[in-house]
C-alpha positions in Angstrom: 5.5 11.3 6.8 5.0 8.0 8.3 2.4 5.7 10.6 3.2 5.8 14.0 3.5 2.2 15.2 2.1 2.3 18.5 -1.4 3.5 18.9 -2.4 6.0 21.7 -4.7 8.7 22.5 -8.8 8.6 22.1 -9.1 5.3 20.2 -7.8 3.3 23.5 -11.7 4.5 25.0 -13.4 5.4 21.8 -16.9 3.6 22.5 -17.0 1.0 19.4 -20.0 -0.3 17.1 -19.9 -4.3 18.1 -19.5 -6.4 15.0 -22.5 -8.3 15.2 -24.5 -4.9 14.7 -23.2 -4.0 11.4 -23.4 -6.4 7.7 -20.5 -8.0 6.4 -20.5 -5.3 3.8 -20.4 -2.0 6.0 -17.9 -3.9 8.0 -16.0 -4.3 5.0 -17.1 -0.2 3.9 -15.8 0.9 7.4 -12.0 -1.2 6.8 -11.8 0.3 3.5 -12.7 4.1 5.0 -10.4 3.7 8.0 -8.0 2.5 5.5 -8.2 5.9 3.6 -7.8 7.5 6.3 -4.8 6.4 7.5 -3.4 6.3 4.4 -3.8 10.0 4.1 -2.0 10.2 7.1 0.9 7.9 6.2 0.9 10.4 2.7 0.8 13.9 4.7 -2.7 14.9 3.5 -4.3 15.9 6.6 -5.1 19.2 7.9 -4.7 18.3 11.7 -8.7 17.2 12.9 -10.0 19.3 9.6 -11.1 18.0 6.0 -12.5 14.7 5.5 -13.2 11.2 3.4 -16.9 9.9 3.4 -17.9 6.9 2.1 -21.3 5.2 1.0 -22.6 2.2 3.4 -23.2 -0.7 1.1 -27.1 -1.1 -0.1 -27.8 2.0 1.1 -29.0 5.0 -0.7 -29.3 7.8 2.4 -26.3 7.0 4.6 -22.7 7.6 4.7 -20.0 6.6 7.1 -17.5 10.0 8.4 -15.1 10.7 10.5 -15.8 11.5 14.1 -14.7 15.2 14.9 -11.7 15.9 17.1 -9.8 12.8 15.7 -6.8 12.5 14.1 -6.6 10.9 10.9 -4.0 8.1 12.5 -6.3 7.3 15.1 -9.4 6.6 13.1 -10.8 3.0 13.1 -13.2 1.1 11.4 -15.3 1.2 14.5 -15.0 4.5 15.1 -16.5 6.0 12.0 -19.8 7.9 12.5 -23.4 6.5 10.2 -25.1 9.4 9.5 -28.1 10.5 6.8 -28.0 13.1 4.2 -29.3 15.7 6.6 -26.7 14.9 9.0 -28.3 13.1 11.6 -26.4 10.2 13.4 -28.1 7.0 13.0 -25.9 4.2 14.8 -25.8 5.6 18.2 -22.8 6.7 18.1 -21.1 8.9 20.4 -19.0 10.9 18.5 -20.1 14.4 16.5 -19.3 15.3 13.0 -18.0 18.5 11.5 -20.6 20.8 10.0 -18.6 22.1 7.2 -18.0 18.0 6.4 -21.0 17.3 6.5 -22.1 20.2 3.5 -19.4 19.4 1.2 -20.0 15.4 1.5 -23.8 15.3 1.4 -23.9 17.5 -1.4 -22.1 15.0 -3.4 -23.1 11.6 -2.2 -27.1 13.1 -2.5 -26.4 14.2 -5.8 -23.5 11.6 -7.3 -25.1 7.9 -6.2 -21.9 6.8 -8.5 -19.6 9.0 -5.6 -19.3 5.9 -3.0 -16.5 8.0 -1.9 -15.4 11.2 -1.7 -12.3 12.7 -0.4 -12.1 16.8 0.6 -8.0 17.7 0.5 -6.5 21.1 2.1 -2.3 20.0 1.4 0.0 22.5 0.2 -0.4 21.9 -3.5 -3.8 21.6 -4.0 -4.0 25.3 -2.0 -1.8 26.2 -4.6 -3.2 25.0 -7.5 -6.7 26.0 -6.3 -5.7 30.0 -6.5 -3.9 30.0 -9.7 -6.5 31.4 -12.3 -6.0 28.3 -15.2 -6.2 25.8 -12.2 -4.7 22.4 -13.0 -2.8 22.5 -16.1 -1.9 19.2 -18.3 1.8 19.5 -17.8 2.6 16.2 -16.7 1.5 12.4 -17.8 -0.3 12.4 -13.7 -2.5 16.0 -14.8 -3.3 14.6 -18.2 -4.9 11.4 -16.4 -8.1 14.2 -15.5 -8.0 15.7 -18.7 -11.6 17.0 -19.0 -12.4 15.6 -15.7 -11.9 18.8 -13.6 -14.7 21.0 -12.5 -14.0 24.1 -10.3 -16.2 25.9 -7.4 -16.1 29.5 -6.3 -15.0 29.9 -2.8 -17.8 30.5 -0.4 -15.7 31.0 2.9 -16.4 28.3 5.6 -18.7 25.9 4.2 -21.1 25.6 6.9 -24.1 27.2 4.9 -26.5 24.3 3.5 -26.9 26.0 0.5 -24.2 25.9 -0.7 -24.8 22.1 -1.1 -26.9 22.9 -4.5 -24.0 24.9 -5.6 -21.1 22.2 -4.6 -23.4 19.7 -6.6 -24.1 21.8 -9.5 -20.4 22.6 -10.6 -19.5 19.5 -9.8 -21.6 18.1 -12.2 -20.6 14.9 -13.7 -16.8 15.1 -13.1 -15.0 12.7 -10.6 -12.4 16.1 -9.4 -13.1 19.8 -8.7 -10.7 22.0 -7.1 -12.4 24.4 -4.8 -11.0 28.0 -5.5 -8.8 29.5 -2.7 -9.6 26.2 -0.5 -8.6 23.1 -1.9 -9.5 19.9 -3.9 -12.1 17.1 -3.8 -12.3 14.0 -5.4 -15.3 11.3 -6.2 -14.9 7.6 -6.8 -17.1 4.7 -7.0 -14.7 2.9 -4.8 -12.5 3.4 -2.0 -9.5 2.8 -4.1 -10.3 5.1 -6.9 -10.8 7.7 -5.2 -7.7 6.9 -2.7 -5.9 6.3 -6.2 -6.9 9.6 -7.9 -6.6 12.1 -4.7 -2.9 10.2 -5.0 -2.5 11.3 -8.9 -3.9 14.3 -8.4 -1.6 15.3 -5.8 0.9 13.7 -7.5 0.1 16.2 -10.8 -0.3 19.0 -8.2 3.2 18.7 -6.8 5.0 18.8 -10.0 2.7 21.5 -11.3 3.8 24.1 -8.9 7.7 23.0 -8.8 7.7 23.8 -13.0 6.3 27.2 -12.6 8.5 27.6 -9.6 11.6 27.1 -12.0 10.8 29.8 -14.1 11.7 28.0 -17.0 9.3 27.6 -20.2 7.3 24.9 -20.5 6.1 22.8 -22.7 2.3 21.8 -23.3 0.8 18.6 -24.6 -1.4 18.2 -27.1 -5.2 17.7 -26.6 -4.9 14.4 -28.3 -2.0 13.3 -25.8 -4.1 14.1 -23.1 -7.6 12.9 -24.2 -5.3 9.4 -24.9 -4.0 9.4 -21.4 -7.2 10.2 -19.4 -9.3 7.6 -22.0 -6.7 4.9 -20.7 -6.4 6.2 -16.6 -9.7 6.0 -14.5 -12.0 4.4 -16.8 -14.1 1.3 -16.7 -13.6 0.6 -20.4 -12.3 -2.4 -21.6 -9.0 -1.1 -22.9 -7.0 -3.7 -25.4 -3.7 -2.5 -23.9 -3.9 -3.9 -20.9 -3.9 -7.5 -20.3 -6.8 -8.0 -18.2 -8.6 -5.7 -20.5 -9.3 -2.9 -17.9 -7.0 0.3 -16.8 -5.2 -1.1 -13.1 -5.7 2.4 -12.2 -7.5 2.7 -8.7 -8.4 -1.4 -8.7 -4.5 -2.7 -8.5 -3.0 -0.1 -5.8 -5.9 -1.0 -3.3 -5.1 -4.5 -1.9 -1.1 -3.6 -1.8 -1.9 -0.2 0.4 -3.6 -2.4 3.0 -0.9 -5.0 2.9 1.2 -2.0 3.8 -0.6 -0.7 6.4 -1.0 -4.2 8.0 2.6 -4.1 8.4 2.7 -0.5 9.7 -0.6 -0.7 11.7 -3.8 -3.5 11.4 -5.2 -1.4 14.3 -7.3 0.5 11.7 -9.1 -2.7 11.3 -10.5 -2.3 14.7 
């Protein structure tokens, strides 16, 4: 599912934060979360104007940039992206609303996580799936065994639009970087735009093949712990990892800068 070239529609009049209003470094925040978006986009992810990626602004503790409601993901900019607090009030001016149920599910973890710059909420096919089936994500293949130990799960609530549920979101949560939300979908939390881009993309990835294996109806085979706990120690870690040449897993650092190369071919308008 690809980019459309040509961009149309509300971003042509969406009233834009000037430039000169903003720091280097949330100008740089906003590329990078317009940038997610489109990419999730470009890889099928969205759930037409529904779900949503937030991400931290730069020396900030209390605000967050989001999506304004009634977008599409392909028509998102950098400019257009709503600043708001962790009680959801907008604090740039801008003219755009947000989405309740967005705003629960994201404040609960950027209030509670200050290492979850930016977190990504998923509703595609095969994180639905994966999110009913009672054992969740299993370590089937090399992509699943990347979160060994790193998934935490959360009891559907219905709609989240009750802020209570915030304490709850943050509680099983914890201090895992995934949870798939029973019956609803998946969520992930990175310290950067490009982990988190990069795990959502694994995870999906792990998702997918998860739910064509059990499709087969053949029997399948299960890794060892060992495996597992070797191939998540070497994935999304921060450790300086003597395998690697520049001492440190390329997971969610080495993807980034190529994804926006390809969408500056597609697209720079997300730039905007």
């Amino acid at each position: 599912m690809g980019l459309a070239v040509k961009r149309i529609g509300v971003t042509a009049n969406a009233a834009r934060q000037p430039k000169s209003r903003v720091s280097a470094a949330e100008r740089e925040a906003r590329v990078n979360l317009a940038a997610c978006y489109r990419l999730a986009a470009h890889y099928g992810w969205t759930d037409l104007i529904y779900t949503h990626i937030s991400l931290r602004v730069p020396d900030s503790e209390h605000h967050y940039l989001l999506n304004p409601f009634g977008f599409m993901f392909d028509e998102i900019t950098a400019s257009s992206l709503v600043k708001v607090d962790l009680d959801g009030n907008n604090v740039d001016a801008s003219p755009h609303r947000i989405h309740r149920a967005g705003f629960v599910i994201h404040s609960a973890i950027h209030a509670a996580r200050p290492d979850a710059a930016c977190v990504i909420h998923s509703h595609t096919r095969a994180g639905m799936a994966v999110s009913m089936m009672k054992r969740g994500l299993l370590p089937l293949s090399q992509h699943a065994m990347l979160f060994h130990d790193k998934v935490a799960y959360h009891d559907s609530e219905g709609f989240a639009l009750d802020l209570d549920e915030r304490t709850r979101l943050a509680r099983d949560l914890g201090d895992k970087p995934v949870m798939l939300l029973r019956n609803h979908g998946t969520l992930v939390a990175g310290e950067t735009a490009g982990q988190a881009f990069s795990m959502m993309w694994h995870l999906e990835k792990a998702m997918q093949a998860q739910v064509d294996a059990l499709a087969s109806g053949e029997k399948l085979t299960m890794p060892s712990k060992r495996v597992a706990a070797a191939i998540a120690k070497r994935g999304f870690s921060n450790a300086k990892i003597a395998e690697y040449t520049d001492g440190a897993s390329p997971l969610g650092r080495l993807e980034w800068p190529g994804l926006l190369r390809m969408l500056d071919r597609i697209d720079p308008s997300y730039r905007d």
